[in-house]
Each structure stands twice: as C-alpha cells, then as structure tokens.
PAVEX-313144 format. One record per atom (N, C-alpha, C, O, CB): x, y, z. Coordinates in steps of 0.02 Angstrom, whole numbers, plus 50000, padded with zeros to 5 digits. Glycine has a CB too. Example, Ala and Ser with C-alpha at 12.3 -4.5 7.8 and 13.67 -1.06 7.14 Angstrom:
<pavexs>
506604971650390506154977550390506604983550390507124983450423505654977650452506424988850354506844994750357506455000250394506705005750402507044997050286
</pavexs>
This chain:
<pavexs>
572625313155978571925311655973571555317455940571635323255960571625310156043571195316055894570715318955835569795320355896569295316755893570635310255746569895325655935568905325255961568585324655909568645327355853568465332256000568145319855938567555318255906566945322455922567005326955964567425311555918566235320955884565675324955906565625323555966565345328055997565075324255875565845316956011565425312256048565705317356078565325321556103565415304156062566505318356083566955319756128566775325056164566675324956225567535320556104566685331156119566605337756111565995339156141566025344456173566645339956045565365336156144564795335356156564825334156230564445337256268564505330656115565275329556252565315325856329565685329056374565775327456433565635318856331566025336256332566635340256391566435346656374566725350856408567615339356378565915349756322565675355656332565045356656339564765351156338565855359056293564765359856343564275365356323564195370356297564485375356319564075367156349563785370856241563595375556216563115382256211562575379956229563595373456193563035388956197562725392056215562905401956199563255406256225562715388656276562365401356138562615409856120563195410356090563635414456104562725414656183563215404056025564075404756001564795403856046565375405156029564175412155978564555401456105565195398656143565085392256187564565389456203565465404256192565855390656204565735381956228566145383256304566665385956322566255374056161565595379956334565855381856417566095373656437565815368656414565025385656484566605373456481566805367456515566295363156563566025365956611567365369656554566175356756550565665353756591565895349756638565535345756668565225350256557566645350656653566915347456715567635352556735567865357156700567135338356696567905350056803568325352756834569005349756818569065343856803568135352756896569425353156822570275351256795570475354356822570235358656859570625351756730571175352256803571925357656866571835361856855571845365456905572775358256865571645366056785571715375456766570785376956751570625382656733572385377756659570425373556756569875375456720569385372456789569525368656835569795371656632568635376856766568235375756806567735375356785567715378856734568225378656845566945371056801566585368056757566185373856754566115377856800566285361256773565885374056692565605380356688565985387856656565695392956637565435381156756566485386856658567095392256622567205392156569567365386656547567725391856638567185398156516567175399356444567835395156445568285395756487567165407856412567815389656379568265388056353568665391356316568475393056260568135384756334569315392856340569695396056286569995404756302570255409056267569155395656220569755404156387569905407956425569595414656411569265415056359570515407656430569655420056450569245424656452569785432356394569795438256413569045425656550570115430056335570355434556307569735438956256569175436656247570935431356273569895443756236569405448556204569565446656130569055446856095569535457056224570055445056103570185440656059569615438155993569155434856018570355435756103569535438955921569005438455897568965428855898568495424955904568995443155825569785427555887569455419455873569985416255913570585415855903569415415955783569445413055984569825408656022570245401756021570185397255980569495408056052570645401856072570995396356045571005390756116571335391056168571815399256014570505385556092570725379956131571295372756164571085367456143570435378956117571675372356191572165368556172571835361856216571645361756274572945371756191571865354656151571495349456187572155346756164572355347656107570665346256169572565342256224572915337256220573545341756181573875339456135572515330656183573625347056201574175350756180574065353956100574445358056074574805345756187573495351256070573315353755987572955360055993572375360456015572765348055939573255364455976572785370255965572035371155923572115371655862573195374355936571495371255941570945370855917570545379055922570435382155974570635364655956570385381155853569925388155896569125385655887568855380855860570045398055847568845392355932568235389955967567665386355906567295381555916567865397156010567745390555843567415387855805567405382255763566885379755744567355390855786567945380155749568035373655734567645370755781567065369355768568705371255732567905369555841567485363955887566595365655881566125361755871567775364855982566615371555891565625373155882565395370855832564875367555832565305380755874565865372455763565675365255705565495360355718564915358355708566115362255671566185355555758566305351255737565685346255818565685340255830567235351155720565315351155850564915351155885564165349455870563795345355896565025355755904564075353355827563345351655790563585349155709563125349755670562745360155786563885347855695563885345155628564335338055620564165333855578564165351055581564925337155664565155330355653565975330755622566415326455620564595326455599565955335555607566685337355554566915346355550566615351755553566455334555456567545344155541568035349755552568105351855473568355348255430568825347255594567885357055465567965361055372568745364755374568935369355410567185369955352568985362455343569735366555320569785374755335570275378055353569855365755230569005377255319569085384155330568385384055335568015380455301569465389155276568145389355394567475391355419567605397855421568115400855439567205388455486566845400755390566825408355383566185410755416565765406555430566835410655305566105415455427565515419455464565135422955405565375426355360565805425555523564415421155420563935422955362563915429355374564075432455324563215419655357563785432755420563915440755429564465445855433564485451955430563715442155476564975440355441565675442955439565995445355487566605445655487565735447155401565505448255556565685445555614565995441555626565655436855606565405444355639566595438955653567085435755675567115436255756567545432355777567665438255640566865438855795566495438855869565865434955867565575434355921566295446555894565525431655801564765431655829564835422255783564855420855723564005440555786564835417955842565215411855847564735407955850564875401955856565695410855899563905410255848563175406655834563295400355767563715400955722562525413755804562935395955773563195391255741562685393655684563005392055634563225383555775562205395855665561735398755637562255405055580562155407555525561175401855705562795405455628563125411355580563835407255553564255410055519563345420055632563895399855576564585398855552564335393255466563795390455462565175393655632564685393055429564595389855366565165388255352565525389155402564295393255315565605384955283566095382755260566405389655209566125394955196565905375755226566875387855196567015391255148566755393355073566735397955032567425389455147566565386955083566155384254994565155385855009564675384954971566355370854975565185387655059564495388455065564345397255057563905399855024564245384855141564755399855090565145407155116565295410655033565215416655023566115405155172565485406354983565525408454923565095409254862565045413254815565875405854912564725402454889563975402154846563515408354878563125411054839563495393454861563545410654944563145416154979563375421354946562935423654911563215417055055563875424354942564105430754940564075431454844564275436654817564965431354986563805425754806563775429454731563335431154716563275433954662563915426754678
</pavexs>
C-alpha cells in the first residue's frame, strides 16, 4: 500500500517540521515523534514494512504527492518545515 494524503493526514500530526503519531500501537504511542527519537538528520519511517523518511511523508502531507527527490531551501537537512522543503526542480531554479 502506496499512503495517501488522506492516509497520512488521519495517522499523523504535524508540527515544527515533524509528524507525531495520532494513535496507539504495539511499539508506538499517540503523540510520539514518528520515526523514533534518533538524532539522525533524515528520519526513517517504516509504514507496512516500506521504508519512508520523514520528509517525504511531510510532503506528501501538505501537497498530495511524493517528488523523486526533495531538497531543503536552506540546506539544512534537520530543518523539516514544510516552508523549507521544495523539489528538486524547484531547489534548482532557486539556487541560479
């Protein structure tokens, strides 16, 4: 299974560039950073055994779709604000 916005929308929350769990499971607790508490610059979610990192889903959260490659407008790679995430092709038109 491919999450959808609906999906993604209905099992997280969002907030300050990160997506917290909005219900309780065998390993997780509602309210708990998704993607566990590593220091790690880019987290990794596993939905249905698919590895997902945090930003893809925060994409694919407010926008509807998953970009092949997402880059950080500041280049920060810790700073997971959706305000700072763009595409690749957007990320390229910025930086000329």
């Amino acid at each position: 299974m491919k999450p959808t916005q609906a999906w993604v929308q209905g099992s997280f929350m969002y907030g300050g560039g990160m997506l917290f769990w909005k219900f309780d499971g065998p390993r997780i607790k509602k309210g708990d950073r998704a993607g566990g508490n590593s220091d790690r610059p880019h987290k990794k979610i596993i939905l249905d055994g698919v590895p997902y990192y945090e930003t893809q889903l925060i994409y694919l959260y407010h926008h509807g779709i998953i970009p092949m490659r997402i880059k950080h407008r500041n280049d920060d790679r810790t700073d997971n604000r959706i305000e700072n995430l763009c595409t690749h092709h957007e990320y390229r038109r910025m930086k000329k």
